[in-house]
C-alpha positions, 0 to 999 in steps of 0.5 A: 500500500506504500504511495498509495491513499486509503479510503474507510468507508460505509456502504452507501448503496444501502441505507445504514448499511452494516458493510464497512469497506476500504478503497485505495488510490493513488491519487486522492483527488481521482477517484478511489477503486479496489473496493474490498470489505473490511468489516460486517457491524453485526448490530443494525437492522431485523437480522442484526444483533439486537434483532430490532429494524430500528437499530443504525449503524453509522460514522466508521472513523481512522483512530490513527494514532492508535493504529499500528503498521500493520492494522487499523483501529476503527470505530463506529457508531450505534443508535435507534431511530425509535425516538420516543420517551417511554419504558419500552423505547430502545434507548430506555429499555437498553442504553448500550445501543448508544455508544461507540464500537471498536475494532481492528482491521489487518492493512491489505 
């Protein structure tokens, strides 16, 4: 990956969707290609973790400075789109959902 620029990023052909995927080019103004997958976040949607549609995963972020050279370190975000203000709300009935995610990613 020596000379080239590397591009972390969500799946955008999907709304919040679980797939993090890296690109690269060699020129960050020309596009990036070779998209590979990095990462499948098992939280958000009926299928996922919390088995919920309301649940979102989003905002993949490069913690660099805690990156090694041969990994990444990683971070997203986890939310509910269930916004009400009862015992039974996501948020109330489990106030993990709302927090970061970590992980890390071998450099190809």
């Amino acid at each position: 990956m020596e000379g080239q620029f590397l591009l972390i990023s969500q799946d955008s052909t999907e709304a919040f969707s679980g797939q993090i995927n890296a690109f690269t080019s060699c020129d960050p103004f020309d596009g990036f290609t070779n998209k590979t997958s990095v990462y499948r976040m098992p939280e958000p949607g009926l299928l996922g973790s919390y088995l919920d549609p309301d649940i979102i995963s989003y905002n993949p972020h490069v913690h660099y400075e805690q990156s090694t050279e041969g990994s990444l370190l990683i971070s997203y975000n986890v939310n509910s789109m269930d916004n009400r203000v009862q015992p039974d709300a996501d948020h109330y009935r489990d106030p993990k959902i709302y927090r970061p995610r970590f992980f890390r990613a071998t450099i190809f």
